[in-house]
TIPA-832821 format. One line per 3 residues: number of its first residue (from 0); their letters; for each residue x, y, z of C-alpha. Coordinates in steps of 0.2 Angstrom, whole numbers, plus 5000, padded with zeros to 4 digits. Layout:
% TIPA-832821
NUM = A = X/Y/Z ~ ...;
END
This chain:
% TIPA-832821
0 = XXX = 4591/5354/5065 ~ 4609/5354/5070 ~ 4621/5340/5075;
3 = XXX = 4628/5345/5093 ~ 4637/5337/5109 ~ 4631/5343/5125;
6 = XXX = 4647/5340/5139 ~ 4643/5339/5157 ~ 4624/5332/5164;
9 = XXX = 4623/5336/5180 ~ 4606/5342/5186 ~ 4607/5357/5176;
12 = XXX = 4615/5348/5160 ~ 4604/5333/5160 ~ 4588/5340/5155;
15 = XXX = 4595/5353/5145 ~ 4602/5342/5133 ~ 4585/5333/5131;
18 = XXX = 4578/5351/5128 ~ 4591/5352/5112 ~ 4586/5334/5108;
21 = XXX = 4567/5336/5109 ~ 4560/5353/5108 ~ 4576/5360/5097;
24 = XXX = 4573/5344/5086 ~ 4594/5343/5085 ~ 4602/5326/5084;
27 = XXX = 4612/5326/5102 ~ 4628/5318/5106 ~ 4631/5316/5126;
30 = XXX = 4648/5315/5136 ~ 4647/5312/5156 ~ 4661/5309/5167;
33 = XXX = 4651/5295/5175 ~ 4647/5287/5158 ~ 4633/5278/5168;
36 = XXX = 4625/5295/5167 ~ 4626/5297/5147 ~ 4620/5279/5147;
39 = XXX = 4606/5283/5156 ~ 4603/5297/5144 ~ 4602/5289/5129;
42 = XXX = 4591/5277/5136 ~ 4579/5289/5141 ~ 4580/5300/5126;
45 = XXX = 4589/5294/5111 ~ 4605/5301/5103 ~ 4623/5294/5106;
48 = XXX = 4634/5293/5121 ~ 4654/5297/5120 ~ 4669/5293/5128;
51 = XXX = 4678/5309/5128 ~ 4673/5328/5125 ~ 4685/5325/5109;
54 = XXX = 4675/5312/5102 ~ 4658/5320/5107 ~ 4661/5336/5100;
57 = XXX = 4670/5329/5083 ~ 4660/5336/5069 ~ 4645/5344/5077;
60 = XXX = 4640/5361/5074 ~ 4636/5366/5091 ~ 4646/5359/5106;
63 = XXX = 4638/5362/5124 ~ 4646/5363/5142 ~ 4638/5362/5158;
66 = XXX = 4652/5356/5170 ~ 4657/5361/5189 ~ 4673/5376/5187;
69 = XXX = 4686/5383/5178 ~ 4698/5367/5180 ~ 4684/5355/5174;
72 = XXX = 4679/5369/5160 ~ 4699/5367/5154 ~ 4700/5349/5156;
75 = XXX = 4684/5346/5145 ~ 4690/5359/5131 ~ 4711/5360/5132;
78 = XXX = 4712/5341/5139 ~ 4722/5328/5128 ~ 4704/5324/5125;
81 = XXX = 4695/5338/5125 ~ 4684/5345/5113 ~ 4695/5360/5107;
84 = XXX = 4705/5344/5100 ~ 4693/5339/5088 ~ 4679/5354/5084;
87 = XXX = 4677/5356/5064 ~ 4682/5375/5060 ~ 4667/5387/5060;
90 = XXX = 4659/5374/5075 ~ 4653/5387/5090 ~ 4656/5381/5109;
93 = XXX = 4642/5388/5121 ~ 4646/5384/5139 ~ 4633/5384/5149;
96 = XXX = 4646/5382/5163 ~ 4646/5399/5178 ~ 4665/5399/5178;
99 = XXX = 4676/5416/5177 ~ 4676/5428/5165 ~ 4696/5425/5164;
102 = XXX = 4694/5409/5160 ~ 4681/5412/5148 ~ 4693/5425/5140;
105 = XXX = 4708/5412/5138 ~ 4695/5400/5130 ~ 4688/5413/5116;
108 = XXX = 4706/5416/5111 ~ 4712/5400/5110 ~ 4693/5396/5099;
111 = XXX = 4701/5409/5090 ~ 4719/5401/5084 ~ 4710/5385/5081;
114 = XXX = 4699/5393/5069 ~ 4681/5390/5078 ~ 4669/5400/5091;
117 = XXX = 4665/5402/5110 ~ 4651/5410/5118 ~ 4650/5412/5137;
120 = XXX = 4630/5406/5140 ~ 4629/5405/5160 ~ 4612/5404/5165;
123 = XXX = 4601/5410/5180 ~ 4584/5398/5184 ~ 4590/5384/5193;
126 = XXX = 4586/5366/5192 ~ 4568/5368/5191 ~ 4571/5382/5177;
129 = XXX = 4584/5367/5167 ~ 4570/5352/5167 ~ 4556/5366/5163;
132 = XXX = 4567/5372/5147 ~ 4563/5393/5155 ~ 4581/5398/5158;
135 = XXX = 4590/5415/5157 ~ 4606/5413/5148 ~ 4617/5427/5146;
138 = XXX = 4632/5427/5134 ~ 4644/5435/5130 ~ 4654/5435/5111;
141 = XXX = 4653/5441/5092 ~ 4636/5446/5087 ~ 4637/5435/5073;
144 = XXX = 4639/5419/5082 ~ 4626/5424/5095 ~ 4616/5426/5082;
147 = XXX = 4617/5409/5074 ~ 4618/5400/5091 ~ 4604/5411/5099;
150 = XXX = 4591/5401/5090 ~ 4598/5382/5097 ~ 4600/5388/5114;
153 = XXX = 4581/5393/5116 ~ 4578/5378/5115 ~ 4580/5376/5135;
156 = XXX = 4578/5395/5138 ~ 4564/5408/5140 ~ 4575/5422/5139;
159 = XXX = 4594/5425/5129 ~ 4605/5438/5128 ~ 4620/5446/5122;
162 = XXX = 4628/5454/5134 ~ 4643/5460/5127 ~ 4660/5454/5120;
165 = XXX = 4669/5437/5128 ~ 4666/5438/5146 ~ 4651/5446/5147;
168 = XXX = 4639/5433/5151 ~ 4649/5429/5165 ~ 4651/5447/5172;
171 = XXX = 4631/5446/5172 ~ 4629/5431/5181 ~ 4640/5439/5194;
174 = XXX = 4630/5452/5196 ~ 4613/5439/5197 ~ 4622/5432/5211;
177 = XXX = 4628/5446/5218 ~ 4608/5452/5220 ~ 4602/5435/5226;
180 = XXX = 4615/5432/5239 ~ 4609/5450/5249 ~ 4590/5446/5244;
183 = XXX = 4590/5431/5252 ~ 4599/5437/5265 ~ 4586/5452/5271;
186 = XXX = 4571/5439/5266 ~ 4578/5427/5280 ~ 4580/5442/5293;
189 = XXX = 4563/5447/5288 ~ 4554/5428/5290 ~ 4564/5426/5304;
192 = XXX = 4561/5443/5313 ~ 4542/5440/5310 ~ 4544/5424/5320;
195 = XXX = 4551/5432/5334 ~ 4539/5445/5334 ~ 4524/5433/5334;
198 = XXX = 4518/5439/5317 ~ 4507/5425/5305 ~ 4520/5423/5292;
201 = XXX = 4509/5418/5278 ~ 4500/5433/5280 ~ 4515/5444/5283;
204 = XXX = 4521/5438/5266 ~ 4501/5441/5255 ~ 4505/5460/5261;
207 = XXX = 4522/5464/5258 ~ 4525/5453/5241 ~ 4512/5464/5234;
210 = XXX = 4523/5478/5237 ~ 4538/5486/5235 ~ 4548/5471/5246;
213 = XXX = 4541/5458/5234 ~ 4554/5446/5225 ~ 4553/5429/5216;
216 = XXX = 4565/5424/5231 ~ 4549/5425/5242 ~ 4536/5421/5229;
219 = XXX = 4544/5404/5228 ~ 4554/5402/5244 ~ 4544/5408/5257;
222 = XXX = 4534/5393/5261 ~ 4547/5381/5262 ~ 4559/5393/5272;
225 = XXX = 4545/5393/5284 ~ 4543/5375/5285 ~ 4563/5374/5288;
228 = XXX = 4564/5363/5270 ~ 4578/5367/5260 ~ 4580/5355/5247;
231 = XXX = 4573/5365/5233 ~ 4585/5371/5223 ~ 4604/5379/5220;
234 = XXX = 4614/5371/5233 ~ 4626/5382/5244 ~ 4640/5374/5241;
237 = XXX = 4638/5379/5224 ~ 4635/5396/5230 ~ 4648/5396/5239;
240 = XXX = 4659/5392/5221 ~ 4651/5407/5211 ~ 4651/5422/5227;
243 = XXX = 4672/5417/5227 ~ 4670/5420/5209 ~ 4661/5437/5213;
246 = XXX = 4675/5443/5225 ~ 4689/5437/5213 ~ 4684/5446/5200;
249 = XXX = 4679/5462/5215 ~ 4698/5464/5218 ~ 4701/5462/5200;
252 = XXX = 4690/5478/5194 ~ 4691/5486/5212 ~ 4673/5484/5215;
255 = XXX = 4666/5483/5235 ~ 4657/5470/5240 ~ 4653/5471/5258;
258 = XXX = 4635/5463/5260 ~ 4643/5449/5244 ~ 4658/5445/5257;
261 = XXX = 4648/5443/5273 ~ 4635/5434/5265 ~ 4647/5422/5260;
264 = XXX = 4654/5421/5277 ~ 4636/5416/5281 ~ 4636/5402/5270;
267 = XXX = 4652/5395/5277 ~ 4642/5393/5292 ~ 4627/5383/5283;
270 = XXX = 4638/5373/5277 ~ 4649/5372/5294 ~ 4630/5365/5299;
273 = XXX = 4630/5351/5288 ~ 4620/5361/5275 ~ 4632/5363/5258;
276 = XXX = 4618/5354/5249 ~ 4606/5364/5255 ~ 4596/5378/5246;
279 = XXX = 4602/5395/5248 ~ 4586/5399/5254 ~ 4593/5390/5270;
282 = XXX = 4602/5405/5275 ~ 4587/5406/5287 ~ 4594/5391/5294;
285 = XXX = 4608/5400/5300 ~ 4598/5412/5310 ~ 4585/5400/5317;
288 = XX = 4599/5390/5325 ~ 4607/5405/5334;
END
């Protein structure tokens, strides 16, 4: 059992801490910007609530992030009251956070000076992956730390890995959105073009998902794509955040991205629709409307 602070309980970080708290067996201390929310927690699952990352993550072992960018991601570790201010040496910081790997890199080395440990731990699984305890995470760090966080963090995860030095995990997560942004994308023209052509979806999608064009994008997404429900899920605007993360990082390392950048394009118009807090499966929305 380890003592650890878990920062940030949106719909991801909520039930990942409970995940620490139950299935790991680790005593948790919760900090939420809305401190109704941490309430709420501790109502529902024990542990402690805080008023500051700093006074969350003072003395724990293992301090956790989940928050919503790179700004928030700095507040919550370099703030005045930020956990960086009050982690014990040796403690290891896992954020859970998709941010950029520049940020990630200025964090590690400040850990660094201060004498304690960061791992970059994005994860791929969305919300029903977080209250289900089957994430992907993929870090990014020292052997040795992943190796003596690795063992906390599967506590909400199926699968963990290391990556590669600091950044790493956040590179891959790119690179997982990267592939679902043009997946989701050719699904939609696919659904969509089968509408037009009078095809029975349902039975479109038994054939061709036991082949080659199969994903779990439309294993999982198909049936509420064709019912024009989008509310299951990674919302767009959210999306929106992590492809601009993708194209940053693109001029960066001089990567091309054209399907990324017009996929995102496509998403500006979802949410031009109303639809930011819709799934990105609701790219399909996009098409239906034109």
């Amino acid at each position: 059992m380890a003592d650890v602070a878990f920062i940030g309980l949106g719909v991801m970080g909520y039930p990942m801490a409970a995940h620490l708290k139950h299935k790991g067996g680790h005593s948790v201390t919760v900090y939420n910007r809305t401190s109704a929310k941490a309430d709420k927690w501790v109502s529902e699952h024990g542990g402690g609530a805080a008023a500051t990352p700093k006074e969350a993550a003072s003395g724990k072992d293992f301090v956790f992030a989940c928050v919503g960018n790179d700004e928030d991601l700095r507040s919550v570790t370099l703030g005045p009251d930020g956990a960086f201010q009050s982690m014990k040496k040796g403690a290891v910081f896992i954020d859970n956070t998709t941010a950029s790997a520049e940020v990630t890199r200025e964090l590690d080395a400040e850990a660094t000076k201060r004498g304690i440990h960061f791992l970059d731990a994005p994860v791929s699984g969305g919300q029903a992956g977080a209250e289900n305890g089957v994430l992907t995470v993929m870090c990014g760090g020292d052997q040795a730390i992943f190796d003596k966080a690795s063992p906390v963090i599967e506590a909400y995860a199926r699968m963990v890995g290391l990556m590669g030095p600091a950044g790493a995990g956040q590179l891959t997560k790119m690179i997982n959105q990267i592939c679902i942004a043009g997946l989701v994308q050719g699904l939609s023209e696919g659904l969509h073009f089968g509408r037009k052509a009078g095809l029975d979806i349902e039975k479109v999608v038994d054939v061709i998902s036991k082949g080659a064009a199969g994903s779990w994008q439309m294993e999982n997404r198909h049936k509420t794509m064709k019912q024009s429900k989008y509310d299951f899920g990674f919302a767009v605007d959210w999306m929106r955040k992590d492809l601009g993360i993708c194209l940053a990082e693109a001029d960066r390392n001089g990567a091309s991205l054209p399907v990324t950048a017009l996929v995102d394009q496509f998403y500006k118009d979802v949410q031009k629709m109303g639809g930011g807090r819709w799934d990105t499966s609701s790219l399909l929305a996009r098409l239906e409307a034109e």
